[in-house]
C-alpha positions as CSV (number, residue, x, y, z in Angstrom):
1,X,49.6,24.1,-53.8
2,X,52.5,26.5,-53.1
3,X,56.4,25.0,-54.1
4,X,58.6,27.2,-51.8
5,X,62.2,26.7,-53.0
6,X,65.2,28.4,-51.1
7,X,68.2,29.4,-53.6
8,X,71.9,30.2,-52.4
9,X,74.4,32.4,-54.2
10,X,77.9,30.4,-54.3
11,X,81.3,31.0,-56.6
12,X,80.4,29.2,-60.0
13,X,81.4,25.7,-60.2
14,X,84.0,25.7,-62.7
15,X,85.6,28.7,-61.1
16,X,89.2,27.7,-59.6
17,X,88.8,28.5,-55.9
18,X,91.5,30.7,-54.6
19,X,92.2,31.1,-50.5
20,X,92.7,34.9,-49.4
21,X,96.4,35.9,-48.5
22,X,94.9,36.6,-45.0
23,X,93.7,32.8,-45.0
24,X,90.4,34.1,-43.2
25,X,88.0,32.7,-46.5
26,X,88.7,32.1,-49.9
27,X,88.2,35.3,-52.6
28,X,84.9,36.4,-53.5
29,X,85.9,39.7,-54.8
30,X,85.5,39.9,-59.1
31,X,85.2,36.3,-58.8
32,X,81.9,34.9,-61.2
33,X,79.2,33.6,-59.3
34,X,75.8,31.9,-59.4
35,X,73.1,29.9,-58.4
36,X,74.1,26.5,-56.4
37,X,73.7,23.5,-58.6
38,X,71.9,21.4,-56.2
39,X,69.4,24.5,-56.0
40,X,69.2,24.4,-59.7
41,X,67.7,20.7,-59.7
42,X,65.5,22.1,-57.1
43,X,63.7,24.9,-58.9
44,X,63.7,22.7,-62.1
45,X,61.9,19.8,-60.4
46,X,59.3,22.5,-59.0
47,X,58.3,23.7,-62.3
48,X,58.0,20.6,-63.6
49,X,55.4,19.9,-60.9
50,X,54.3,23.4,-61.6
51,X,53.7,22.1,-65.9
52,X,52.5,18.7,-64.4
53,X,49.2,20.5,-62.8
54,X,50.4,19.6,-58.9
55,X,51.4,23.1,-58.1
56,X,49.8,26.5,-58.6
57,X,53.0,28.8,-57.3
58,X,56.5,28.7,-56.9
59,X,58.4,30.8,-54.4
60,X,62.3,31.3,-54.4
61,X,63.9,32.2,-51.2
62,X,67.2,33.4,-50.6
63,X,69.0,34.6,-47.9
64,X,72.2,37.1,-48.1
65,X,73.5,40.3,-49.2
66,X,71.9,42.6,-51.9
67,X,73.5,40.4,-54.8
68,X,71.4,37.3,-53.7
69,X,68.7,39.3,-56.0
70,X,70.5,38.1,-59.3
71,X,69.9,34.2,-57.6
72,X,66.0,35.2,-57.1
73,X,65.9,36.5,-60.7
74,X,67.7,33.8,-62.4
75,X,64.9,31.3,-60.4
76,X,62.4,33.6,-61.8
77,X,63.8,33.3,-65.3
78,X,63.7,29.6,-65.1
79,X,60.2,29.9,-64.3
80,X,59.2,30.7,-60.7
81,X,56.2,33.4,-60.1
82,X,57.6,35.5,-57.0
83,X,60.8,35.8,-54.5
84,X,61.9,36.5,-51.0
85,X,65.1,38.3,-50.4
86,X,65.9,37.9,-46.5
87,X,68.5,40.6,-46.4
88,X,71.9,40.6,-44.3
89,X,75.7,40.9,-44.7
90,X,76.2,37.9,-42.4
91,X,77.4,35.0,-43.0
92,X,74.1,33.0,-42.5
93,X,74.9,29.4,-41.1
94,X,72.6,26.6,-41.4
95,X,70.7,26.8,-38.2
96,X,69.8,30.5,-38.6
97,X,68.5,29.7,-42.4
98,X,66.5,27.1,-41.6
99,X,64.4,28.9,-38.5
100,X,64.2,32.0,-41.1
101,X,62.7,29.0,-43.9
102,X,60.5,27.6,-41.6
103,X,58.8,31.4,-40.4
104,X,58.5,31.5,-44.1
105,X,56.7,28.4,-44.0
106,X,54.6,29.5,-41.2
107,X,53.0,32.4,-43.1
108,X,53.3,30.7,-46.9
109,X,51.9,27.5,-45.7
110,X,53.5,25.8,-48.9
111,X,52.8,22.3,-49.5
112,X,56.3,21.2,-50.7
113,X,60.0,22.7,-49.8
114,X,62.1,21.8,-52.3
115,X,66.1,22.6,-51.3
116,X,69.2,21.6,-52.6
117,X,71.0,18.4,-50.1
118,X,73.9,20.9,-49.8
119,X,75.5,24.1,-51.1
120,X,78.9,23.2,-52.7
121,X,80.5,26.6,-50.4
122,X,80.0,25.0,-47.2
123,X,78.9,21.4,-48.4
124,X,76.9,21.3,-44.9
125,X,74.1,19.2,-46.3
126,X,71.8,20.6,-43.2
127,X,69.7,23.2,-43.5
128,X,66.8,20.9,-44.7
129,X,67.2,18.3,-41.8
130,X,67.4,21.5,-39.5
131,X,64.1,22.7,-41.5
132,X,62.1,19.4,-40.8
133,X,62.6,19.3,-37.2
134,X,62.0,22.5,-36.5
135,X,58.4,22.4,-38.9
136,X,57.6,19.1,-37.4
137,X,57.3,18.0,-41.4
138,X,57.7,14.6,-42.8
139,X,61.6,14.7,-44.8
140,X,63.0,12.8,-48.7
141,X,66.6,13.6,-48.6
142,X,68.7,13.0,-51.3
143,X,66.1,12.5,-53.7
144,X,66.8,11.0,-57.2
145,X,62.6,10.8,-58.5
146,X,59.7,12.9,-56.5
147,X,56.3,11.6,-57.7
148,X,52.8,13.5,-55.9
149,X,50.0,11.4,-55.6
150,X,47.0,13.5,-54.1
151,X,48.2,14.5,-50.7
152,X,51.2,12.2,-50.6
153,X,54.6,12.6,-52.3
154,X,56.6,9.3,-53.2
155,X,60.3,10.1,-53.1
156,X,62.7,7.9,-54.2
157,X,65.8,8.5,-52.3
158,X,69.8,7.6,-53.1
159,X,71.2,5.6,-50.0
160,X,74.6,3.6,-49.8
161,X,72.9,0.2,-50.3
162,X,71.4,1.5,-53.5
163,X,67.6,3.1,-53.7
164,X,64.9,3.5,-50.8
165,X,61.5,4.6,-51.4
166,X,59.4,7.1,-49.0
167,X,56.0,8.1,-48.9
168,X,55.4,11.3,-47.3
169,X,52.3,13.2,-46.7
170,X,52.1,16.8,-47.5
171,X,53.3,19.4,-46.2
172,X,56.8,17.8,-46.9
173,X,59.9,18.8,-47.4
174,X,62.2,17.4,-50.4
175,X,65.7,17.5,-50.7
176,X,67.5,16.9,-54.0
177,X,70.3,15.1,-55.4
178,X,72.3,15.5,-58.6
179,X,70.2,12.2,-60.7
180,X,66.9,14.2,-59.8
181,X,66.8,16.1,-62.9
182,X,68.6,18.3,-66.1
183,X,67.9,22.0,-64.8
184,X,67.0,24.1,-67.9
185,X,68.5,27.2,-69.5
186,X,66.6,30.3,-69.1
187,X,65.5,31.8,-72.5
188,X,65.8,35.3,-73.4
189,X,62.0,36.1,-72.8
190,X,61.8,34.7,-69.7
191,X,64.5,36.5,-68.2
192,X,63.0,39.9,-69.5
193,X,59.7,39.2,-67.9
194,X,61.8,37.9,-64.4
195,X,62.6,41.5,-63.8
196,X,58.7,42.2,-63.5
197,X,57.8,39.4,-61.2
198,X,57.9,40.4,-57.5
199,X,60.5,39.6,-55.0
200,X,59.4,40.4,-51.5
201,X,62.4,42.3,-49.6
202,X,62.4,41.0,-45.9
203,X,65.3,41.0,-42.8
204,X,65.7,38.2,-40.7
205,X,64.4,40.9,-37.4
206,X,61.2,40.4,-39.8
207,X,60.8,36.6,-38.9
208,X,62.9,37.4,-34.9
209,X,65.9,35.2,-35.7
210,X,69.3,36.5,-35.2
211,X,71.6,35.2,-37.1
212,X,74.6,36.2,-35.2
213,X,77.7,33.2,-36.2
214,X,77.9,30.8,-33.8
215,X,81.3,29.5,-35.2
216,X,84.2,31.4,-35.9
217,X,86.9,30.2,-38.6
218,X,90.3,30.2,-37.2
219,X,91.9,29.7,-40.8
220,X,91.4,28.7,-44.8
221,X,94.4,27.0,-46.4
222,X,94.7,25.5,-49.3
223,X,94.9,21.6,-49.4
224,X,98.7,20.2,-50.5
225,X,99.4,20.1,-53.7
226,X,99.5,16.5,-55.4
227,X,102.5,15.6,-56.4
228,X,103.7,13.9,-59.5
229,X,103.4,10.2,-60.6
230,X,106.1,8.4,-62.0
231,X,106.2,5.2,-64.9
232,X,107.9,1.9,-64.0
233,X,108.9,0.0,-67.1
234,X,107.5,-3.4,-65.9
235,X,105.1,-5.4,-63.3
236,X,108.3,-6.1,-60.7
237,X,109.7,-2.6,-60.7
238,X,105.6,-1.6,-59.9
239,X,105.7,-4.0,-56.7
240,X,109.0,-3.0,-55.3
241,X,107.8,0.6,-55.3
242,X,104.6,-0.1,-53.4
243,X,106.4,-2.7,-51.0
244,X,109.5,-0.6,-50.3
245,X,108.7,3.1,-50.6
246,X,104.4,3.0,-50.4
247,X,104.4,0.1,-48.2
248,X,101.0,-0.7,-49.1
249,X,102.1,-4.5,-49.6
């Protein structure tokens, strides 16, 4: 069975996110970046499927400019056997990814997707609902434990009320959330031998889906600054403030 897995190149988490002067997006520009988090889970969960015997091959996707590579290798470093790079200097929106994922799927023929629920850029959380509606495959969203049980995956899935349980036959697609798994570190061996496994260099005129923007962003600000708290030296002086100047009570 193939694991296809699509990776996206965001600003690094613990980067402080600065708008542009121009407002049109935030800065990019010298600015660290790597794989999404969520996507992190995802490859980690497929090679563990991969060590577990339910998978022979795992294939990272990613679609974006030339730098999208260094997201393909680190996948491969983690432990992935080949990559696609879809390239384009668009700004790919969700819609456009997901009917470029599910040509992919159409001549891979994998037997899981494994995605991230969201990128934290664009915190969308819909490229894989997009993907199973367009593939006509059975979805786990949110998933917190994937279990594969011959041709049926079991994926327990985080809803408000708590935990829900799904059993999907295969081909399926999966996607993860943060209690799904610990993502490893790439070691120093593997990420020599990532720069000799094959990444596949494709353009999204290669699978006929133009990926033109269908929304335009009018402006990026920043949100207000918080301000400052205050102490009250007792209970009373605590409920005059929020009944007089909050007017919570």
């Amino acid at each position: 069975m193939k694991i296809l897995v699509p990776v996206k190149r965001v600003i690094d988490p613990y980067v402080n996110i600065r708008v542009k002067s121009d407002q049109t997006g935030v800065e990019t520009e010298n600015v660290k970046m790597s794989m999404n988090p969520f996507c992190e889970i995802a490859v980690e969960e497929a090679i563990r499927l991969k060590e577990a015997g339910k998978a022979e091959e795992i294939i990272a996707v990613s679609i974006g400019n030339q730098s999208c590579q260094e997201t393909i290798r680190t996948a491969l470093a983690m432990g992935a056997d080949r990559g696609i790079h879809v390239l384009t200097e668009e700004k790919v929106e969700p819609i456009s990814i997901a009917k470029i994922l599910a040509k992919i799927c159409e001549s891979e023929s994998p037997g899981l997707v494994i995605s991230g629920k969201q990128a934290i850029d664009g915190d969308n959380n819909q490229t894989g609902q997009m993907l199973a509606a367009l593939t006509d495959m059975p979805q786990g969203t949110f998933a917190s434990k994937v279990e594969i049980d011959g041709d049926k995956v079991k994926v327990t899935r985080e809803i408000d009320g708590g935990l829900q349980t799904v059993n999907l036959n295969m081909p399926a697609i999966i996607t993860t959330d943060l209690r799904l798994n610990e993502p490893r570190y790439a070691s120093l061996p593997n990420i020599m031998k990532a720069k000799k496994k094959p990444i596949d260099q494709k353009s999204p005129e290669d699978y006929g889906v133009d990926v033109t923007p269908r929304v335009s962003i009018l402006k990026v600000i920043e949100p207000p600054k918080r301000q400052a708290g205050i102490k009250v030296e007792n209970v009373g002086d605590l409920v005059e403030k929020l009944k007089n100047e909050a007017g919570v009570i």
